[in-house]
N, C-alpha and C positions, 0 to 999 in steps of 0.2 A: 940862313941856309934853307933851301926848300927841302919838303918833307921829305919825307924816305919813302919811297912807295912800296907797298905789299914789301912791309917787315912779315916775315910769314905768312904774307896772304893777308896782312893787316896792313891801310892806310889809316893812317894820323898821327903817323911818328915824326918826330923830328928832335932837333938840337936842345928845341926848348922846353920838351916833354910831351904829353900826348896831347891832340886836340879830338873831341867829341865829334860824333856826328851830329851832334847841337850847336857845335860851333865854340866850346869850353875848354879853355887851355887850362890842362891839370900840370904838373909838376912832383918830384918825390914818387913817394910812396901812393900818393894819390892819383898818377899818373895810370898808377898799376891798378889800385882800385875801378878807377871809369875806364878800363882798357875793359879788365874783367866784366864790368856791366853790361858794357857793350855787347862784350863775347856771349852772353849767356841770353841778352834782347834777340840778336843776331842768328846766333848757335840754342836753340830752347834744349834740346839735349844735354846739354852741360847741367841747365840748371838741377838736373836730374839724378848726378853723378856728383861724390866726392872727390877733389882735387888733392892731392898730399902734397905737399910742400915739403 
């Protein structure tokens, strides 16, 4: 299936989990991990703020 575009204003979603903008297909929990990395290379404010879960 092709990706999902701008999941919330975020591309690299799709069926089979996230892809990088390096080109790294994550999966799981880890999916979520290099999504957040991204967000934080991307977004530098974030890095700067606590997230609660």
């Amino acid at each position: 299936m092709a990706l999902l575009e701008n999941i919330f204003g975020w591309n690299g979603w799709s069926e089979a989990g996230y892809r990088t903008k390096s080109g790294t297909l994550y999966t799981g929990i880890h999916a979520l991990t290099a999504f957040i990395s991204d967000l934080k290379v991307s977004h530098p404010n974030y890095q700067e703020q606590e997230i609660p879960f």
